[in-house]
N, C-alpha and C positions, 0 to 999 in steps of 0.2 A: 272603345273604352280601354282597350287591353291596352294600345298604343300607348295611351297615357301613361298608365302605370309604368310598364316596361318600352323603354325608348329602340328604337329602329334597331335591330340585330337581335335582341333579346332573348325572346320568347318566340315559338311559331304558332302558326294558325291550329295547329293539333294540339296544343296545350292549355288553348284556350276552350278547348272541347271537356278536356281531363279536368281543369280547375272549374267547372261548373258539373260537370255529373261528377261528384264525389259520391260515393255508397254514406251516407249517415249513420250505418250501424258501427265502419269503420271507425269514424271520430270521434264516436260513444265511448267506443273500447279502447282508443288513443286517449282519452281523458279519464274514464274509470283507473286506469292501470297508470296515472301520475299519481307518485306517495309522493313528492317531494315536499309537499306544502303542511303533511303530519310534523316530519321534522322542523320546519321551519316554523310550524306554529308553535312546538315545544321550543325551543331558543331562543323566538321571542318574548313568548312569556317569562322563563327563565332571568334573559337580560333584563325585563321591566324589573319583574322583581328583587333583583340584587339593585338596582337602581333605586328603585325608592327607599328600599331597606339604607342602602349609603345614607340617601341623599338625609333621611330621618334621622339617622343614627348622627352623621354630622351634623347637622344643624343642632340636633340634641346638645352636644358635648357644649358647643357656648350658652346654652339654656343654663342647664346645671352648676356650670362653673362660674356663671354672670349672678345666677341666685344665692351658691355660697359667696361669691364674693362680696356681694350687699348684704349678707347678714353676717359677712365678718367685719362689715365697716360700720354697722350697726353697733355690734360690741362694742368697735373702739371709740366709736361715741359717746356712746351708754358711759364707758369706761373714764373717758376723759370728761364728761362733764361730771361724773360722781368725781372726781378728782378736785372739780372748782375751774376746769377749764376754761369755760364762758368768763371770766374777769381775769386769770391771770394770761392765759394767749388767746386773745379774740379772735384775731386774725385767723389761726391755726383753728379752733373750732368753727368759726364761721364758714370756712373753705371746706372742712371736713363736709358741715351740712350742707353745705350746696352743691356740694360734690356729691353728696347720698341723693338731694332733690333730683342731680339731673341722671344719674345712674338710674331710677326708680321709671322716670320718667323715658326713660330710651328703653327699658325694659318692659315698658308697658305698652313701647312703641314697633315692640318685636325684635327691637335693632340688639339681640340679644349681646353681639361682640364689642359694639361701643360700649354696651351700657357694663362689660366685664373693666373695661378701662377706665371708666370713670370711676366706677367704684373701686379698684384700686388705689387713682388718685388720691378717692377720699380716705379710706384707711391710711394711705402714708401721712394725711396732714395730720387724720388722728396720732397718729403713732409720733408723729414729729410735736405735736404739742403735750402730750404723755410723757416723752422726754424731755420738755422742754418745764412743762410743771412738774417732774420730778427734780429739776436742778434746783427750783426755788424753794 
């Protein structure tokens, strides 16, 4: 069996004696006295936790900013149809709210970074139709 492992020249016939009576107390004491695995278990806890702290904290940031930015495109809805916007630029109102429908809707979807662009979107149509029925 030794042959297998170790091929012709290797190993001798006397170490094959030494690798089968090992003393067992020896390899107790060879394993009680490794610390390496304390540190290693602290570093990786450490790295988990700065990990998911990130990974929370960013995902966070398009949460909060996708939220204010649908209820600041809210406003400019609110704003532009108290203005009369629905009959003087349809267009412009209409794209606002359906800009808000699909913002709301990505947002509900998790897709928290889409759903900050599209409600963008819709705020610029508000705001372009606000200017647009201020001219009139």
């Amino acid at each position: 069996m030794l042959e297998k492992l170790c091929p012709k020249g290797g190993k001798k016939q006397g170490d094959k004696k030494r690798l089968t009576n090992q003393n067992p107390s020896i390899m107790v004491k060879r394993i009680k006295s490794l610390k390496g695995g304390e540190f290693m278990d602290r570093r990786l806890w450490t790295f988990s936790l700065v990990f998911i702290f990130l990974s929370f904290s960013l995902s966070g940031c398009y949460y909060f900013s996708a939220r204010n930015e649908i209820k600041d495109a809210e406003k400019m809805i609110a704003e532009l149809k108290g203005a009369g916007g629905e009959k003087l630029v349809p267009y412009e109102y209409c794209s606002a709210e359906k800009f808000l429908e699909a913002a709301k809707l990505e947002f509900d979807h998790n897709d928290f970074k889409m759903a900050k662009g599209v409600a963008s979107r819709s705020k610029s149509a508000a705001k372009t139709g606000l200017s647009e029925v201020k001219k009139k």
